[in-house]
C-alpha positions as CSV (number, residue, x, y, z in Angstrom):
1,X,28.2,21.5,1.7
2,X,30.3,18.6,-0.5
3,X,28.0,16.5,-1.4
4,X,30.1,13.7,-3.0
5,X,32.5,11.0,-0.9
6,X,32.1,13.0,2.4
7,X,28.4,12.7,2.7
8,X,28.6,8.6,1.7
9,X,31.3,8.9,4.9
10,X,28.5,10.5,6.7
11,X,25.7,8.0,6.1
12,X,28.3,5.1,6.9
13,X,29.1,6.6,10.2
14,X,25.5,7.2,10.9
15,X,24.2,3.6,10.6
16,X,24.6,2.3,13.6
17,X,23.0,5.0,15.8
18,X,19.7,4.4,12.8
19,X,19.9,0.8,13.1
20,X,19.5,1.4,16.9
21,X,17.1,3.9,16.6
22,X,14.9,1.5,14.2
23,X,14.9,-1.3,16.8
24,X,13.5,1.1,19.4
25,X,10.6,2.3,17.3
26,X,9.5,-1.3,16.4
27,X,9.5,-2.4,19.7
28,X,6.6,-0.3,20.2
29,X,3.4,-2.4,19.6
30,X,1.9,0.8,17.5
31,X,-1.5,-0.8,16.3
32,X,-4.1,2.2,15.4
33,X,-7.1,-0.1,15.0
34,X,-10.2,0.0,17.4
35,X,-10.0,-3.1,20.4
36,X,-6.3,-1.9,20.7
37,X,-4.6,0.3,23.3
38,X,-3.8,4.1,22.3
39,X,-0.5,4.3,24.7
40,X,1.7,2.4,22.6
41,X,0.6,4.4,19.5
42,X,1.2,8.2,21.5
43,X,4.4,6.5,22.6
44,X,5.7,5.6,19.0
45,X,5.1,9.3,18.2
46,X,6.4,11.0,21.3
47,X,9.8,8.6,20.4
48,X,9.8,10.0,16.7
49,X,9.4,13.7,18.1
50,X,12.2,13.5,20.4
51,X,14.6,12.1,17.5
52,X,13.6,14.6,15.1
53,X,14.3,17.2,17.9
54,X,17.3,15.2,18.4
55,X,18.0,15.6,14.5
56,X,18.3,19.4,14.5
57,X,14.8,19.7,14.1
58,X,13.6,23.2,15.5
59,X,10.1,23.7,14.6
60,X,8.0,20.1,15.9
61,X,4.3,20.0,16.0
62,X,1.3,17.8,16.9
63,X,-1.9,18.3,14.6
64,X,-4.7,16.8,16.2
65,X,-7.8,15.6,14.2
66,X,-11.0,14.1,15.3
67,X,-10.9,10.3,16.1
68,X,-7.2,9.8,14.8
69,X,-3.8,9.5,16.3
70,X,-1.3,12.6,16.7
71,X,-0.1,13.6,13.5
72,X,3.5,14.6,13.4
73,X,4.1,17.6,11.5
74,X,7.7,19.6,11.2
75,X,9.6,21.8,9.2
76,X,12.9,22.9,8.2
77,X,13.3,26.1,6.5
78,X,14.5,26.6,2.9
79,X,18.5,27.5,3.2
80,X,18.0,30.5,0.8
81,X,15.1,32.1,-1.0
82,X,14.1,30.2,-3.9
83,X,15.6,27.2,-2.9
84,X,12.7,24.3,-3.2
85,X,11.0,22.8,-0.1
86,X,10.2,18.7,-0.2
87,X,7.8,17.0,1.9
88,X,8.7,14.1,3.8
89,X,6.2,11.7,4.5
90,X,5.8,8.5,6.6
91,X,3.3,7.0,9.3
92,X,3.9,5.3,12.1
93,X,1.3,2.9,13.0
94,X,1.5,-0.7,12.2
95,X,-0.8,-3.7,10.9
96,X,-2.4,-5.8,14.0
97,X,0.2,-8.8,14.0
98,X,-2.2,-11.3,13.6
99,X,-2.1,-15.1,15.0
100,X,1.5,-14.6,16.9
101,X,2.1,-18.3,16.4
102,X,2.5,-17.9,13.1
103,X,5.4,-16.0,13.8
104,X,9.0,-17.5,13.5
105,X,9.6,-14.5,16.3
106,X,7.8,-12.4,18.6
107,X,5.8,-9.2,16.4
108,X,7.6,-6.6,18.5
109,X,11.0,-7.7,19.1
110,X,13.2,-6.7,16.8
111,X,15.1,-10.1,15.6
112,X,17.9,-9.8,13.6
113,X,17.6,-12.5,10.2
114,X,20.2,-12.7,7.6
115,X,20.6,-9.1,5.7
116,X,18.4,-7.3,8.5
117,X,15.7,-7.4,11.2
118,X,12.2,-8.6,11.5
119,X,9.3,-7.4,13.5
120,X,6.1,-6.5,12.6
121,X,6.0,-2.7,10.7
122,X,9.7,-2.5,10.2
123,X,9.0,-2.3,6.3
124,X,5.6,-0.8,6.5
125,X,6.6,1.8,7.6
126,X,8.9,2.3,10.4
127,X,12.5,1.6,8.6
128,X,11.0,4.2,5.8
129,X,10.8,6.9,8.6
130,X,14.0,5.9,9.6
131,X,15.1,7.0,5.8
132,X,13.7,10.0,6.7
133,X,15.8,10.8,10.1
134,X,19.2,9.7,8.3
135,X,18.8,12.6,5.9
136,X,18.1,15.1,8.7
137,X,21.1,13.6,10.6
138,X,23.4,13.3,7.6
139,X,22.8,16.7,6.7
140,X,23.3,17.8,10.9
141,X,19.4,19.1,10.3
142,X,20.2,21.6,7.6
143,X,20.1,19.8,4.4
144,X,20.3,22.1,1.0
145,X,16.3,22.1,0.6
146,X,13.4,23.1,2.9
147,X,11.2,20.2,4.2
148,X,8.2,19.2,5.8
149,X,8.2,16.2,7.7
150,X,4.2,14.5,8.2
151,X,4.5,11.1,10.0
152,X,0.8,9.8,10.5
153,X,-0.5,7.3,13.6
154,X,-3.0,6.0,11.5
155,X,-2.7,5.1,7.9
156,X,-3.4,1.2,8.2
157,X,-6.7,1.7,9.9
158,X,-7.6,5.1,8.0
159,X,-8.3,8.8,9.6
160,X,-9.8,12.2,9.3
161,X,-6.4,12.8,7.7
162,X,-7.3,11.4,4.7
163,X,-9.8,14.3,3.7
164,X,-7.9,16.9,5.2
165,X,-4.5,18.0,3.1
166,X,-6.5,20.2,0.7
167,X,-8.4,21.6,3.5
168,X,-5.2,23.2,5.1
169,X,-3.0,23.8,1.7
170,X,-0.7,26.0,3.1
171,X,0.8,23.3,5.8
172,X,1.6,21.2,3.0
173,X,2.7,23.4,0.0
174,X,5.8,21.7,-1.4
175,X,8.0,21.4,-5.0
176,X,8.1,17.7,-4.5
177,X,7.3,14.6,-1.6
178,X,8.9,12.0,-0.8
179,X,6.4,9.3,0.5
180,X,8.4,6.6,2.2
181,X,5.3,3.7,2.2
182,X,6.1,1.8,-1.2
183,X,8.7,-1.1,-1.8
184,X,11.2,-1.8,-4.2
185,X,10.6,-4.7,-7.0
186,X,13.4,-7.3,-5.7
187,X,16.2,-6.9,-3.2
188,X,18.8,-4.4,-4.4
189,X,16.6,-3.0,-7.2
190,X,15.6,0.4,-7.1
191,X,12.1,1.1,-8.6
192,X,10.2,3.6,-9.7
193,X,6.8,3.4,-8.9
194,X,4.6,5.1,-12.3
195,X,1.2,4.2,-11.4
196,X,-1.2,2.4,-8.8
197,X,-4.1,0.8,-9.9
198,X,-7.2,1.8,-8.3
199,X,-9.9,-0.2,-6.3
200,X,-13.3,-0.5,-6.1
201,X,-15.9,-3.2,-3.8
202,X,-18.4,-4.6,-4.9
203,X,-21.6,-6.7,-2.9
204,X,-23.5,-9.3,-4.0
205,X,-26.5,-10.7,-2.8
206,X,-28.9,-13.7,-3.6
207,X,-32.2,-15.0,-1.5
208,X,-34.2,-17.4,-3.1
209,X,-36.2,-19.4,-0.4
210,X,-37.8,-18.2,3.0
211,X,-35.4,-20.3,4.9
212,X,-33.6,-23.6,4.7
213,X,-35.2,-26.2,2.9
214,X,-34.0,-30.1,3.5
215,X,-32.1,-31.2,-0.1
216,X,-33.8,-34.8,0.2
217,X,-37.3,-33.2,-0.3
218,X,-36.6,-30.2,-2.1
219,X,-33.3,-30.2,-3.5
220,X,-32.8,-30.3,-7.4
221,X,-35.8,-27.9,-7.8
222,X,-35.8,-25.8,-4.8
223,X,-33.7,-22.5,-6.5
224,X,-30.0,-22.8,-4.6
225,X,-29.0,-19.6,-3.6
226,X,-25.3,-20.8,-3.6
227,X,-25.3,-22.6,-6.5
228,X,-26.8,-18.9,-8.7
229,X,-24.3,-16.7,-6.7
230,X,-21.3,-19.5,-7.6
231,X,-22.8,-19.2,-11.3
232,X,-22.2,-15.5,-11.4
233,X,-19.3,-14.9,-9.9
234,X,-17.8,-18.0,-12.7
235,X,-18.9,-15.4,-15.4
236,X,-16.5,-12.8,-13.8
237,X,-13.2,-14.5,-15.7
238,X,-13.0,-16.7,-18.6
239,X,-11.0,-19.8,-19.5
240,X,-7.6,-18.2,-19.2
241,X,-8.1,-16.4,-15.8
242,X,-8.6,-13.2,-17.2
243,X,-11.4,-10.7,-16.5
244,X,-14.0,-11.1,-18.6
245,X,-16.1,-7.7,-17.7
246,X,-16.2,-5.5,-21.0
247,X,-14.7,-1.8,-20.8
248,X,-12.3,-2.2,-18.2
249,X,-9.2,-1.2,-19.3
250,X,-6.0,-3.3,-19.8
251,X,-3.0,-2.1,-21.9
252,X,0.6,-3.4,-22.9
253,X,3.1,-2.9,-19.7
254,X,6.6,-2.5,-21.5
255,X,8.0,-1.6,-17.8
256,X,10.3,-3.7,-15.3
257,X,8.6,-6.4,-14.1
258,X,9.2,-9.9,-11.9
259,X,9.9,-13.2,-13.0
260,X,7.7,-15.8,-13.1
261,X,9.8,-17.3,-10.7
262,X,10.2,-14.4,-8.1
263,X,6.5,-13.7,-8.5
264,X,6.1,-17.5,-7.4
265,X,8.2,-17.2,-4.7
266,X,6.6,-14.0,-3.7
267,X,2.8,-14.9,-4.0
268,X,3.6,-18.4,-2.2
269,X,2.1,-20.4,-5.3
270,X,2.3,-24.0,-4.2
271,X,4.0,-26.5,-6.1
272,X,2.6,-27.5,-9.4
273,X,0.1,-24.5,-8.7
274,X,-0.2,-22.7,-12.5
275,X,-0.3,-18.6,-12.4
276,X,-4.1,-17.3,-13.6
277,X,-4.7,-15.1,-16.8
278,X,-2.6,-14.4,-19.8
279,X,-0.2,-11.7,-21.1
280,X,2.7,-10.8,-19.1
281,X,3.1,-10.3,-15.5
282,X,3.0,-6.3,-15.5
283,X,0.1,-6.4,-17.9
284,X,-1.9,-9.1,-15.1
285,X,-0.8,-6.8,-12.0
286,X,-0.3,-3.2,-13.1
287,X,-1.7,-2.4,-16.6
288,X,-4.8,-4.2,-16.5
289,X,-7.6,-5.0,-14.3
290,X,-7.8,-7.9,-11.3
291,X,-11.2,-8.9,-9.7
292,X,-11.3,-10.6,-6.3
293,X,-13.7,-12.7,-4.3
294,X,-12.2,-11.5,-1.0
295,X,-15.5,-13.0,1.2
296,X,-18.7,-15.0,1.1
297,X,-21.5,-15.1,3.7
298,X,-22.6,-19.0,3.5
299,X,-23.0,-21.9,5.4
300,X,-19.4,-23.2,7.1
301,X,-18.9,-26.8,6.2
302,X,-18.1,-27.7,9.6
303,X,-21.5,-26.4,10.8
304,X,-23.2,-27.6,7.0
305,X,-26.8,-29.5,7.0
306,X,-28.4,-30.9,4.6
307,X,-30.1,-28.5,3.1
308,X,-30.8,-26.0,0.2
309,X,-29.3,-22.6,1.2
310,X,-31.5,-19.9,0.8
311,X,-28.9,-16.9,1.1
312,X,-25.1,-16.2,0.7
313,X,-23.6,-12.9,-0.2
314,X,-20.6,-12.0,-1.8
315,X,-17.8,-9.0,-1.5
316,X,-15.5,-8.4,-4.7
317,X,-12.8,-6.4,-5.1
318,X,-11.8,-4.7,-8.2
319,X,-8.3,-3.1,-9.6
320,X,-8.3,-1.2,-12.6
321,X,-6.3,0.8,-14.7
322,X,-4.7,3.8,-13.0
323,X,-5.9,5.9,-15.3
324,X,-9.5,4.7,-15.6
325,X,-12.3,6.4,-13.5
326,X,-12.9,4.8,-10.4
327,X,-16.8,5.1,-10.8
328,X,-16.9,4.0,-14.4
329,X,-14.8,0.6,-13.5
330,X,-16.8,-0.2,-10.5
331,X,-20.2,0.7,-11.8
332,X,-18.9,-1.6,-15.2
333,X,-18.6,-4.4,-12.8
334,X,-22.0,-3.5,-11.2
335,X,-23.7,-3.4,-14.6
336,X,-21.8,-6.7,-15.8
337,X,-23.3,-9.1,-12.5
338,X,-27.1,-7.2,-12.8
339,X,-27.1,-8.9,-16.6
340,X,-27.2,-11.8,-15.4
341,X,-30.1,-14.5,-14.1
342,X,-28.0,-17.4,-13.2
343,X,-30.9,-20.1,-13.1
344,X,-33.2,-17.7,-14.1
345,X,-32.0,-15.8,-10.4
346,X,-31.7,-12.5,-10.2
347,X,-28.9,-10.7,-8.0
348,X,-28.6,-7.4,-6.1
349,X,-25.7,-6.0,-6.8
350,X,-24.5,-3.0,-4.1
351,X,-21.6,-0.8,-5.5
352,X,-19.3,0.2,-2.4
353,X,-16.4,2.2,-1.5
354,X,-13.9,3.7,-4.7
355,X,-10.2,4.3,-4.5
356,X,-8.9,6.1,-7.5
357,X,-5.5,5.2,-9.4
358,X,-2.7,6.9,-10.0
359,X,-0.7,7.6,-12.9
360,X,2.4,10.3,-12.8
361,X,4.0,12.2,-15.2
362,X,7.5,11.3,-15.2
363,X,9.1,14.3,-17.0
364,X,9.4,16.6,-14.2
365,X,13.2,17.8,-12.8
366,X,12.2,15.9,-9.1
367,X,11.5,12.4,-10.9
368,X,15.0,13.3,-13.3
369,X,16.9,13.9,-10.0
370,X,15.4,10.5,-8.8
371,X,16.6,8.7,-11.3
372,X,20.4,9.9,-11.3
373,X,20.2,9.6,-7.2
374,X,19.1,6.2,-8.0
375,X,21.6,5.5,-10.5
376,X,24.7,7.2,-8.4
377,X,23.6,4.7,-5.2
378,X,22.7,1.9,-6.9
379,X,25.4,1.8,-10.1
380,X,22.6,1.4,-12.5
381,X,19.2,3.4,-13.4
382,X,15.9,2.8,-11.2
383,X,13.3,0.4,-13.0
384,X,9.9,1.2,-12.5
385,X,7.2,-0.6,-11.8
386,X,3.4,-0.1,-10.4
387,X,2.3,-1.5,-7.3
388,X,-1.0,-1.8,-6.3
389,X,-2.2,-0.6,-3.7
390,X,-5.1,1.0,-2.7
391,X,-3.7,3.1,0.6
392,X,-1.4,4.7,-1.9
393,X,-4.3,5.0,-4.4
394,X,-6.8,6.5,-2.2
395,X,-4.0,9.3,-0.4
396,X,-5.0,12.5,0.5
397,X,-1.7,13.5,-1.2
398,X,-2.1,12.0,-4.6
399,X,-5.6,13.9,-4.6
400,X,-4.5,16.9,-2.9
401,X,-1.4,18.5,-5.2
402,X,-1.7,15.5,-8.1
403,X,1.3,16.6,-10.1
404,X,4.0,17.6,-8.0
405,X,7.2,15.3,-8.5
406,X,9.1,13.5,-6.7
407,X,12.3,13.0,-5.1
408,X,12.7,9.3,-3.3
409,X,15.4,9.1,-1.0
410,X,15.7,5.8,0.6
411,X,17.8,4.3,3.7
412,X,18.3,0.7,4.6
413,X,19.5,-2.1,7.0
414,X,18.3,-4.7,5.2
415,X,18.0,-5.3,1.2
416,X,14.4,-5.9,1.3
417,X,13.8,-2.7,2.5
418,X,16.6,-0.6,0.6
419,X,14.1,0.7,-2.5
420,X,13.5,4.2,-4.0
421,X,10.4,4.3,-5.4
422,X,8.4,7.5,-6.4
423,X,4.7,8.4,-7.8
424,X,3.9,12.0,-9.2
425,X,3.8,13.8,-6.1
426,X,5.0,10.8,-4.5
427,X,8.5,8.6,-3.6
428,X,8.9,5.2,-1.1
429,X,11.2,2.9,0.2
430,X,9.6,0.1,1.8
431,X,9.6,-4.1,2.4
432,X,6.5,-6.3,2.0
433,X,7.9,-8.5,3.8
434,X,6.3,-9.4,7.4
435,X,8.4,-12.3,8.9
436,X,5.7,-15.0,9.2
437,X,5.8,-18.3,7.7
């Protein structure tokens, strides 16, 4: 099959009918997480097997796994002996959508915006699967490799899929995957993705009285509870923004990287607002570590009396260097915040849940083929830069074959969303990009 100017005419002609296809599958309020409905999530997958059947797709399965939504699973066989099989991989379930007023249109109507559409999970993840069905259909479902095709219900929320890949090796053996569920660095750059930092929570706790005590009579000698756990947590950066915990990793980043203005623009830094930490961008947000107060337990000023608090907890989370263990990182964190007596206080310190990271080698044939897809589509090479994330860094893929190479593909109706961007076993296309305000 030609592969040059008649398959370009191919994907043009085939746009429309994706495009459509796209604004059908976001319609579909797919939400995975407990307190929301399970039809719309079996209908989002009964849609996607009827389009892959519709693709050329022979062989379609359901894998069913305890407490989780249907897992698609199909395959294409290898054109010829030898020839290399790819895994495809996507998942269909969305993020909740959150406050819907906050929305400039309704979640789950496809609007159309300038350069594309917006809904809720059109970037993460459905117009990625859509990448995937405008291969099979481009290729009328016989492309020049084998494939497997996985499309979760329930990546956002987690599921018993996540431990299961190197339980059932066979289903997935593969040369190379192409994991649509990334995103590309700016609008019409393609990116390689070489690393993920990993992640790591951390609790902290601090009781110092019985129970409230009023601040008139007590306070200034009373021990504050919020006052030691403020203390602590101040000792976590230091004058610059950067983390100040010894032995956690942070190295050069010599890779592609935003501008201070698109990171800006990005973040939604407010006017006048200065960017924490030193050292370049990449170095701040791939290559070195980032430490989070994400909650804290304590008295709401609204419902605030006037009195010494005698508990507040804490819950950090850490990103580290993808190459650092995940243990060693959290438990330096750990070791860092039980040193410390702010006040004379002491704190409990409870390590939680690890997510490792993930760093690829990027001298395999699938990430070469990558880059000169990339640079054929795009006119110029891919960049590459590392998310993070920790879905990507905790993924039953990256733990279960951890140095297969990739091969992104990507497909777009929009620029946000028109990326290639690859791991070691793994490649994406994918928008951050929700539509609120």
């Amino acid at each position: 099959m030609d592969l040059g100017d008649d398959l370009s005419t191919r994907v043009d002609a085939l746009m429309g009918g994706l495009v459509a296809d796209l604004k059908r599958l976001t319609a579909i309020p797919s939400v995975a997480f407990p307190g929301f409905p399970p039809e719309p999530v079996r209908e989002a997958h009964d849609l996607l097997v009827d389009l892959l059947r519709g693709a050329g797709v022979e062989r379609v399965e359901r894998l069913d796994l305890p407490d989780t939504a249907p897992v698609v699973v199909a395959e294409v066989p290898p054109p010829a002996p030898g020839a290399p099989t790819v895994l495809l991989y996507g998942h269909y379930d969305v993020q909740p959508p959150g406050d819907e007023a906050l929305w400039l249109s309704p979640p789950f109507e496809p609007t159309p915006v300038e350069g594309g559409l917006r809904a809720r999970g059109i970037a993460d993840d459905k117009a990625n699967i859509i990448v995937h069905l405008g291969v099979l259909r481009a290729f009328a479902g016989r492309p020049p490799v084998g494939l497997k095709i996985v499309l979760e219900g329930q990546e956002e929320y987690g599921s018993a899929l996540d431990d299961y890949p190197p339980t059932d090796p066979d289903r997935f053996a593969c040369d190379a995957m192409v994991i649509a569920d990334m995103g590309n660095l700016r609008p019409g750059s393609p990116t390689l993705t070489t690393g993920l930092r990993g992640a790591a929570e951390v609790f902290v706790e601090v009781r110092t009285l019985a129970e409230p005590r009023h601040s008139g009579e007590f306070g200034g000698a009373a021990p504050d509870a919020l006052l030691a756990l403020l203390k602590a947590l101040a000792t976590l950066h230091d004058v610059h923004g950067d983390v100040a915990v010894e032995g956690l990793r942070r190295e050069d980043w010599t890779g592609t990287t935003y501008t201070e203005e698109e990171f800006r623009s990005l973040a939604g830094v407010q006017e006048g607002m200065p960017l924490i930490g030193s050292g370049g961008l990449g170095e701040r947000l791939w290559s070195g570590p980032a430490i989070t107060v994400i909650g804290i337990d304590a008295p709401s000023v609204d419902h605030a009396a006037s009195a010494v608090v005698p508990y507040v907890r804490a819950k950090l989370n850490l990103r580290f260097h993808p190459e650092q263990d995940p243990r060693e990182a959290r438990d330096l964190l750990v070791t860092h915040l039980e040193s410390l007596r702010p006040f004379g206080i002491p704190l409990t310190v409870t390590p939680g849940d690890t997510g490792p990271g993930y760093e690829p080698a990027t001298d395999g044939p699938a990430y070469r083929a990558a880059r000169t897809a990339l640079r054929e589509g795009w006119g110029r090479a891919g960049g590459a830069n590392r998310p993070s994330s920790r879905a990507a860094a905790r993924s039953p893929w990256s733990t279960a074959w951890p140095r297969l190479s990739p091969v992104p593909r990507s497909f777009s109706s929009e620029p946000r969303t028109a990326c290639a961007t690859c791991t070691p076993r793994t490649s994406a296309s994918s928008s951050r990009s929700c539509g609120r305000r």
